[in-house]
C-alpha positions as CSV (number, residue, x, y, z in Angstrom):
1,X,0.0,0.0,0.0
2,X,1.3,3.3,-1.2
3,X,0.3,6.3,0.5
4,X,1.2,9.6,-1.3
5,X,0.2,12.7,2.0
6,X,1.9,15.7,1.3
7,X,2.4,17.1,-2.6
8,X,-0.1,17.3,-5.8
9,X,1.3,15.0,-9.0
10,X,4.0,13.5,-7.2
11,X,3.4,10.0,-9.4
12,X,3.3,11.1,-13.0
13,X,4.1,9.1,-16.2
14,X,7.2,9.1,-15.6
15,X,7.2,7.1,-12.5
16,X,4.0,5.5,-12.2
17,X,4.7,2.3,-14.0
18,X,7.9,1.8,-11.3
19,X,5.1,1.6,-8.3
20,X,4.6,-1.9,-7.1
21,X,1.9,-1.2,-4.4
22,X,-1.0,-3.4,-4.9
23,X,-3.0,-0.4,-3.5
24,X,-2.8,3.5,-3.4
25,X,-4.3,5.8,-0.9
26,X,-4.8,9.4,-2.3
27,X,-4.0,11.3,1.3
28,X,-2.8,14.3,-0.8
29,X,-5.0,16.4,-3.2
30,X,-4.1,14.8,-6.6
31,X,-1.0,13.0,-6.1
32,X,-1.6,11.8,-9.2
33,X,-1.7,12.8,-12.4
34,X,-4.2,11.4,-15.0
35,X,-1.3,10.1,-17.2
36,X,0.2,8.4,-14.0
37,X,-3.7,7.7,-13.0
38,X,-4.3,5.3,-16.5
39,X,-0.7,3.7,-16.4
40,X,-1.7,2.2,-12.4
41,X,-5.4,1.6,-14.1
42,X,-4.1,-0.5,-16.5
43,X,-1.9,-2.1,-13.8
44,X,-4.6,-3.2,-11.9
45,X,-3.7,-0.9,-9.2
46,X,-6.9,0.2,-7.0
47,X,-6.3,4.0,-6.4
48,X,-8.5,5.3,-3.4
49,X,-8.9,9.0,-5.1
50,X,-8.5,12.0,-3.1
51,X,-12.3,13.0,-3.5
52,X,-13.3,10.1,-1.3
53,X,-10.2,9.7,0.9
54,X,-9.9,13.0,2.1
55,X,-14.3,13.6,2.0
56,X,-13.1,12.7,6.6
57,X,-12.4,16.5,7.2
58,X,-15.1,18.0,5.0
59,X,-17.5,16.0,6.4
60,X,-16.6,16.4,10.2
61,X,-16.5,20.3,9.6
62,X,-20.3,19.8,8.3
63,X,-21.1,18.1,11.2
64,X,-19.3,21.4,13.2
65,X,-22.2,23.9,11.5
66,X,-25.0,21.7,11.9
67,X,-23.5,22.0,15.7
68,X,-23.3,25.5,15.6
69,X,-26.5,26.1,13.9
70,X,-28.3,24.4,16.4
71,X,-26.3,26.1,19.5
72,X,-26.6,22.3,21.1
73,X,-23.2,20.0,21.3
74,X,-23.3,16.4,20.3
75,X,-24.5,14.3,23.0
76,X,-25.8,17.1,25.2
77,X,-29.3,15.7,24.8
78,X,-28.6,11.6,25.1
79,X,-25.6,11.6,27.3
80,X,-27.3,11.2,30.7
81,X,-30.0,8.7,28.9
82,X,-28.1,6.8,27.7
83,X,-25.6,6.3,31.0
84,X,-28.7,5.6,33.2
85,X,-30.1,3.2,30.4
86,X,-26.3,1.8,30.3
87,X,-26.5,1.6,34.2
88,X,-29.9,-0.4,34.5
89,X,-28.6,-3.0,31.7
90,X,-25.5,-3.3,34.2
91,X,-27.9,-3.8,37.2
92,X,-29.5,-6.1,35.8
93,X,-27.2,-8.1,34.7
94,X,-25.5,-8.5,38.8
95,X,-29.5,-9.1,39.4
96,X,-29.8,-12.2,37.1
97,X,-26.5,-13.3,37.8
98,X,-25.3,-12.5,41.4
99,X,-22.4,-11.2,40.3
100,X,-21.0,-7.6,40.8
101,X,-18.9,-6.1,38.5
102,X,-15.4,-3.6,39.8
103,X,-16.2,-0.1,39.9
104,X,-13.4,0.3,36.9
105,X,-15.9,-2.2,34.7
106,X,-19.0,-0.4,35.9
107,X,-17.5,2.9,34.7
108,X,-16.6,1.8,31.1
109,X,-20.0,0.1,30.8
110,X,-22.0,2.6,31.9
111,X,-20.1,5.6,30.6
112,X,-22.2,7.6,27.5
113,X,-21.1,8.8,24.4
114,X,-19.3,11.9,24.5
115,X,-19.4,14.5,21.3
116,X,-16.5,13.1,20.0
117,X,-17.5,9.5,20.1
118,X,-20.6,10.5,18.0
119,X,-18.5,12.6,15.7
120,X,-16.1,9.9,14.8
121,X,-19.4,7.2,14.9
122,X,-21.8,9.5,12.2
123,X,-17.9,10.0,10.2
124,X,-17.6,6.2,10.2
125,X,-21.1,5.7,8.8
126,X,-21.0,8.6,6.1
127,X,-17.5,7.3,4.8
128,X,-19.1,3.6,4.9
129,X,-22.3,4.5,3.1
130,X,-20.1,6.1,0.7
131,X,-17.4,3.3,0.2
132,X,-20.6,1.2,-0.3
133,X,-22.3,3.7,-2.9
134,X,-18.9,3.5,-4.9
135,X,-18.7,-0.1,-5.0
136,X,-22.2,-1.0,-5.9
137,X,-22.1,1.8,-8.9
138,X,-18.3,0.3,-10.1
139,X,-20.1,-2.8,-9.7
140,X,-23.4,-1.8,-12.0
141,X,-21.2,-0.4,-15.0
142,X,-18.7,-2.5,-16.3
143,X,-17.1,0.2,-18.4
144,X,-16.7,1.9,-15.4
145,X,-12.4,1.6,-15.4
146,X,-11.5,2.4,-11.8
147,X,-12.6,3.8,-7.9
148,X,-12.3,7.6,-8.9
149,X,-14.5,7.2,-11.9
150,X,-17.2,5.4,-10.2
151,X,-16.6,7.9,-7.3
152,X,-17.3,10.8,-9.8
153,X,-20.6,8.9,-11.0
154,X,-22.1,8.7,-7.7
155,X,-21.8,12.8,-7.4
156,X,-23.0,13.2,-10.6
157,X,-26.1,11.4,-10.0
158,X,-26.8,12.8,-6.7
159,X,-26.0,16.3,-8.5
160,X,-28.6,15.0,-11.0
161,X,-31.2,13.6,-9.1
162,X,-31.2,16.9,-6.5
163,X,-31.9,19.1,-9.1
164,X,-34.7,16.5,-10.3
165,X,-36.0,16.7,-6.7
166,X,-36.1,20.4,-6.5
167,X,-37.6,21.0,-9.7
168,X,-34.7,22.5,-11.7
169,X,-34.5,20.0,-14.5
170,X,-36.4,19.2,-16.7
């Protein structure tokens, strides 16, 4: 696995048919270029593009102005539900059994997400939903040559099909 992080079109044509990764990850903003892109294509190299890869920041700084729109941090309203819910389980459990559990075990069990946890947990879903949504359309058209095109397809579509939905075409 090849992970080019830091400069745009670092693998070009020049050097791109010298890679022996089985696998690059796009951490930089185009680290490729499209020469290089079609020589690792033709390789049989899977390229995670930089639209998807790096999608982690953009979409965590979303979830930041739905935040601040709202005035109310993640967890604010679930927290304490969730730890008592969490505790009762737990109680339950010691009831059924007869067992008690160290106060060390009763704190991680019991313990409610913080902000954080439900940041990284709604990033983990969004970049799974979209992993998924690029597979299945690279999947549905076979002429489709590699992740980036089928990556490009999906936000086409969903270009497409939110201007269908608000009325702007046809």
């Amino acid at each position: 696995i090849l992970i080019p992080a830091a400069l745009e079109n670092v693998i070009n044509e020049h050097n791109a048919g010298k890679i022996q990764a089985k696998i690059i990850g796009e951490a930089a903003n185009g680290p490729l270029t499209p020469e290089a892109d079609d020589i690792l294509t033709n390789k049989g190299v899977l390229v995670v593009p930089d639209m998807y890869l790096n999608a982690g920041g953009v979409t965590v700084s979303y979830f930041e102005w739905l935040k601040n729109l709202s005035h109310v941090s993640y967890g604010r309203l679930e927290k304490r539900f969730m730890e008592n819910q969490n505790a009762n389980i737990v109680a339950q459990i010691e009831s059924m059994t007869g067992n008690t559990i160290t106060p060390d075990q009763r704190k991680i069990l019991v313990h409610g997400p913080d902000e954080i946890d439900l940041v990284r947990s709604g990033l983990e879903d969004t970049m799974i939903k979209a992993t998924n949504e690029i597979f299945e359309c690279w999947k549905k058209y076979p002429d489709i040559p590699n992740m980036r095109t089928a990556a490009f397809v999906v936000a086409i579509e969903k270009v497409g099909n939110s201007y269908l939905e608000l009325g702007i075409f046809p």
